[in-house]
C-alpha positions in Angstrom: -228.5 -42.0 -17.2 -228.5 -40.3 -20.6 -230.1 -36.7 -18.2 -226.8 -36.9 -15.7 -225.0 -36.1 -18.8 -227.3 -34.3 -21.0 -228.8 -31.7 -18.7 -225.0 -30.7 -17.2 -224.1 -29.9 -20.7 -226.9 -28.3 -21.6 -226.3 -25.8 -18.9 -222.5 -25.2 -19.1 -223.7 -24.7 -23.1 -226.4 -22.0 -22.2 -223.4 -20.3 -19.6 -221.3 -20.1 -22.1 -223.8 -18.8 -25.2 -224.4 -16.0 -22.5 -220.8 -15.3 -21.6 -219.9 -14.8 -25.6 -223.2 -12.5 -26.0 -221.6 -10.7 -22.8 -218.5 -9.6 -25.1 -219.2 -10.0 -28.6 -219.5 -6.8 -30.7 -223.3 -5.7 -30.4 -223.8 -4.3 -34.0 -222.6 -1.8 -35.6 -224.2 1.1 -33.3 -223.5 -0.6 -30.0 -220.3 -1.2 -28.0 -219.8 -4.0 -26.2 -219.3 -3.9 -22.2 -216.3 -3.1 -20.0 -212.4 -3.8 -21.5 -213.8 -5.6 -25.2 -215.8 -2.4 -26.4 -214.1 0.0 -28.9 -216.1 3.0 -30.8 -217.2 1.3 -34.1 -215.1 2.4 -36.7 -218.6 4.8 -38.3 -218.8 6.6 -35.2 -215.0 8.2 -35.7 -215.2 11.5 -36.5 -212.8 10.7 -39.4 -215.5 8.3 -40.6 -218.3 10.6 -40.3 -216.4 13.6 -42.2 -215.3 10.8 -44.8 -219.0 9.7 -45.0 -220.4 13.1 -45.2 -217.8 14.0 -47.5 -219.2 10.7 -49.8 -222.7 12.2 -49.0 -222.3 15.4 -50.8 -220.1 14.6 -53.6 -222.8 11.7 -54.5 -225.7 14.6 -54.1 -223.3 16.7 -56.4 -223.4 14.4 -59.2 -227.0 13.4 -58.9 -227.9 17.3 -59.2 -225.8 17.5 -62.5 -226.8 14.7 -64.2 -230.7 16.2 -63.4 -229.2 19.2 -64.7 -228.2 17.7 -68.0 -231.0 15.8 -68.6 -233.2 18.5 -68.2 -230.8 20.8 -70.6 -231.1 17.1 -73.3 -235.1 17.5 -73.0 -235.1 20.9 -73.2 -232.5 20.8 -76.8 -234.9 18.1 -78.2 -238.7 20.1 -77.3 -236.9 24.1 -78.9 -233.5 23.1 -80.4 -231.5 26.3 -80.3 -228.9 27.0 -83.5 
């Protein structure tokens, strides 16, 4: 008795699980098939100038503060008057 219910279930479950799968967003590289996929918003060329922008301002700042700390070590081995 309890398998006429169970099993029906169990199988209308598993259609579903793969119907959802079938049009949920895949990750963040992926689309998704037919009418539900978009370009993911980091794929925009927007995004990826904004992004590379980010990129070498953060490389920018990293290179001065190795610049300063290098000019601090080099004050405190020959201080210069």
């Amino acid at each position: 008795m309890l398998d006429r219910l169970y099993l029906p279930i169990l199988g209308l479950a598993a259609v579903l699980v793969i119907a959802l799968a079938m049009v949920w967003p895949q990750g963040y590289g992926a689309r998704s098939p037919g009418p539900f996929g978009h370009t993911p918003v980091q794929q925009t060329p927007e995004m990826k100038a904004a992004m590379k922008r980010e990129h070498e301002a953060a490389q920018a700042r990293a290179s001065q503060a190795r610049e300063a700390v290098r000019d601090l070590q080099a004050q405190a081995i020959a201080p210069t008057q």
